[in-house]
N, C-alpha and C positions, 0 to 999 in steps of 0.2 A: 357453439359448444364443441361441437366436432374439431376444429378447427384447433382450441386450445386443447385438447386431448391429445390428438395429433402431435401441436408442437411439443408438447410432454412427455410423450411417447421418444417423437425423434428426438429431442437433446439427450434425455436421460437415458437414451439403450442405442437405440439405431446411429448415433453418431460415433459410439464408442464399440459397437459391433461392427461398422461397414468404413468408419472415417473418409469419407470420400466428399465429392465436392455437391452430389446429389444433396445427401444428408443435411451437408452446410445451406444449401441453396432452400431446401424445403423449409426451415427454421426462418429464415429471412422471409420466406414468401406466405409462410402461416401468419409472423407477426405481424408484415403491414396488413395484411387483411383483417384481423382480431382484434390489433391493437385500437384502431380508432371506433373500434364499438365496443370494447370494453370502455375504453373513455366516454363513450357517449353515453352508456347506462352508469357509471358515475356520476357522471355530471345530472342524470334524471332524478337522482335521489337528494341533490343538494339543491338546483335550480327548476325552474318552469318553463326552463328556454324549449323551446319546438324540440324536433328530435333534427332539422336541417342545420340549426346552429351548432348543437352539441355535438353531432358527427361533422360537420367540419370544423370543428375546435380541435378535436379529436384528431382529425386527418392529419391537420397543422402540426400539434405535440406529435403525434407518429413518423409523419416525415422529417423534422427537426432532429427529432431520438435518434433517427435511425442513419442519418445520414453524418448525427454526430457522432454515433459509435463507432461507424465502420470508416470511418475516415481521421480519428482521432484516435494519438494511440492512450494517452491520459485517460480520457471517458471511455475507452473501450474497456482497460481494465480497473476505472472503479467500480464500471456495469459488472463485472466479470467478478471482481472479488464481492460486491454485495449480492448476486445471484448466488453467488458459490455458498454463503451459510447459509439459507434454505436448501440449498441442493444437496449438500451434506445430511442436514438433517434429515430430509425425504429418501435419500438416494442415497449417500452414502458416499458421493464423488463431487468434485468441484464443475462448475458451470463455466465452460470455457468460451469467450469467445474471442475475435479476433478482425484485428484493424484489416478490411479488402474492400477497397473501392469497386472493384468490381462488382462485388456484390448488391449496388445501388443499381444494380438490371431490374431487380424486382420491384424497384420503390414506387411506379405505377401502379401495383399493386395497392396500393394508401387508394388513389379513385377507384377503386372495383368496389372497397369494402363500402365508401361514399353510396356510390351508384347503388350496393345491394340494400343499406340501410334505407335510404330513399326509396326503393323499390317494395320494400316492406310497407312502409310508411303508407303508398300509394300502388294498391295493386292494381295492374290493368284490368 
């Protein structure tokens, strides 16, 4: 939860008060971590899969998203124009973001959120 607060925080204020590469890079490295346990509790309310399949379902769709947005400049900006009308509406501004290969540094990031979900699952 922290996590998606955070990212909500930095796109909607902290990127457009600081614009810098931090700001960019925090956003990337909240959503692979979020994104595949959002998907995983998703998927807990439609199916009975374990929570091992669903979070790596989830890892899969997050790394795929992620590596198509920031490397594709088409899915970058449909991602960019269909986040931008909730962002309007909550915010007030559009939801920018933007084709940078470089920015697949944090896509390891997708196994952490893996590992922590699992780690939930089964605590030492």
């Amino acid at each position: 939860m922290l996590s998606i607060m955070l990212f909500g925080l930095n796109n909607w204020w902290l990127k457009y008060a600081f614009h810098n590469w931090l700001t960019g890079k925090l956003s990337d490295f909240l959503f692979c971590f979020f994104f595949p346990l959002y998907c995983s509790a998703i998927l807990s309310l439609v199916t009975d899969w374990p929570i091992r399949r669903r979070v790596w379902l989830g890892a899969g769709l997050t790394f795929i998203a992620f590596v198509a947005v920031k490397t594709s400049p088409v899915i970058s900006s449909w991602v960019s124009g269909v986040l931008s009308v909730a962002s309007r509406i909550l915010f007030g501004g559009d939801s920018i973001n933007r084709v940078d290969p470089t920015d697949l540094i944090v896509a390891p990031v997708v196994l952490c959120s893996v590992l922590f979900a699992l780690r939930r699952e089964n605590p030492a």
